[in-house]
C-alpha positions in Angstrom: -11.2 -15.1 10.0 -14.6 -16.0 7.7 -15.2 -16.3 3.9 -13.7 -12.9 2.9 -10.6 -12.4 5.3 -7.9 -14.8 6.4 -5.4 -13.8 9.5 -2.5 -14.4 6.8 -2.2 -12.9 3.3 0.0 -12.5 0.5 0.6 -9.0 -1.3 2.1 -8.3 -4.6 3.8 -4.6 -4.2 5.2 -2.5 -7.2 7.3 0.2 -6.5 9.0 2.8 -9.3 11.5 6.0 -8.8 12.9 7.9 -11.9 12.9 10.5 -13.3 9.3 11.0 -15.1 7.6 8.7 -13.2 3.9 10.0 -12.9 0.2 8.8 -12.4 -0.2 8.1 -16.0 2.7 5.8 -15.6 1.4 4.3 -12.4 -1.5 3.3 -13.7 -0.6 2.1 -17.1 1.6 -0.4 -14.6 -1.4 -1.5 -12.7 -3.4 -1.5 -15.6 -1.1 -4.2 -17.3 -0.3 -6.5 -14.2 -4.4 -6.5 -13.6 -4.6 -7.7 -17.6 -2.2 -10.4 -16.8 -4.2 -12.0 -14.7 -7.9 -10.7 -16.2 -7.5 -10.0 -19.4 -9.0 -7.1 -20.6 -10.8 -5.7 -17.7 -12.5 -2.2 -17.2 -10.3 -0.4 -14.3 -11.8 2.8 -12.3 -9.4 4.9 -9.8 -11.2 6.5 -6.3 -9.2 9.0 -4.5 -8.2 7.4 -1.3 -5.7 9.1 1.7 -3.0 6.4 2.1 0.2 8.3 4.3 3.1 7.1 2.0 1.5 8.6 -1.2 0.4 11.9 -2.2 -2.6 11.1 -4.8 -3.8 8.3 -3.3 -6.4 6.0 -5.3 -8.0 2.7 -4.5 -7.7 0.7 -7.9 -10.9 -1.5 -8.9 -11.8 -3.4 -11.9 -15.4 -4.4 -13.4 -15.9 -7.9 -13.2 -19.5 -9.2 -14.2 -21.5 -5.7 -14.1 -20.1 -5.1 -10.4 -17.0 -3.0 -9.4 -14.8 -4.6 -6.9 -11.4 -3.3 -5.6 -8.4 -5.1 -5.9 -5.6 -3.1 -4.8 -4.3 1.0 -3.6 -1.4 3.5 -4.9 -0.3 6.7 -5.3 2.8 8.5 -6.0 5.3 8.6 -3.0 5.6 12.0 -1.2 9.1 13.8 -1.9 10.3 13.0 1.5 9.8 9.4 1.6 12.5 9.8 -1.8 14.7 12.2 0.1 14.9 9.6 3.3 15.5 7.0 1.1 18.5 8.4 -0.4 17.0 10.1 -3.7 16.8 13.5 -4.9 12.8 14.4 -5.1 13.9 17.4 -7.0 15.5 14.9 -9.6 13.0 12.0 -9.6 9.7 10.8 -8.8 8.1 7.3 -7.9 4.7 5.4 -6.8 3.5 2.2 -5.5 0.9 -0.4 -5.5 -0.4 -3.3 -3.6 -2.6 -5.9 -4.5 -3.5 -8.9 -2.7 -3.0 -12.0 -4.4 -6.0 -14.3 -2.3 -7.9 -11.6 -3.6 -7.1 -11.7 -7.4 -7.2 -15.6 -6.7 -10.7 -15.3 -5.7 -11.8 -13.3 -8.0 -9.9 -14.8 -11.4 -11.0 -18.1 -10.1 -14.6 -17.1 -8.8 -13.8 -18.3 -5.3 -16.3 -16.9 -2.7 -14.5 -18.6 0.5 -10.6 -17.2 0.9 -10.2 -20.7 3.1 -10.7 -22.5 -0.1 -7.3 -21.4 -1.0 -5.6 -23.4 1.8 -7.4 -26.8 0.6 -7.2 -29.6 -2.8 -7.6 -28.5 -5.4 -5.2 -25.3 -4.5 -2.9 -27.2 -1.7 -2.0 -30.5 -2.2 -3.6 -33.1 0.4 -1.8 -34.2 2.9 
């Protein structure tokens, strides 16, 4: 545990299967929970190998000049749908992640994740 990592975190996950579901869509969805909480914030997509997803892509935004990364996705693989019950041949999905100490920090300009556990955030006890 130190300033940047805590042995217990919290994770938002979205998660779409139909029929047309597609990158685009993916990150138009990731685009708009990341303006909820930034407003209108720059977003760049890196390729990145997660197993569960085929296009994998690290999601980061541009926060005062400086790119930092916020969350991953991709769309699922066609057999993760088929074990799940769906037919891949008749829809497609993704998902995301994002950590919510992480958008914490950076919406509130924390530098110290352990912040997060004390008053202001917690109430004292």
């Amino acid at each position: 545990e130190d300033e940047q990592h805590s042995k217990v975190f919290h994770q938002i996950d979205g998660l779409c299967i139909e029929p047309g579901a597609d990158l685009q869509a993916l990150q138009a969805t990731c685009k708009r929970v990341l303006g909820a909480v930034f407003g209108d914030v720059e977003v760049r997509w890196r390729t990145h190998d997660f197993k569960f997803v085929d296009a994998g892509m690290e999601i980061d935004i541009k926060l005062d000049d400086k790119w930092v990364e916020v969350g991953g996705g991709g769309m699922l693989k066609p057999g993760m749908l088929i074990e799940a019950g769906y037919r891949a041949k008749d829809v497609s999905g993704f998902a995301f992640g994002m950590g919510l100490e992480r958008l914490a920090m950076l919406k509130l300009g924390i530098d110290d994740i352990r912040q997060l556990w004390r008053p202001p955030y917690v109430k004292a006890m």
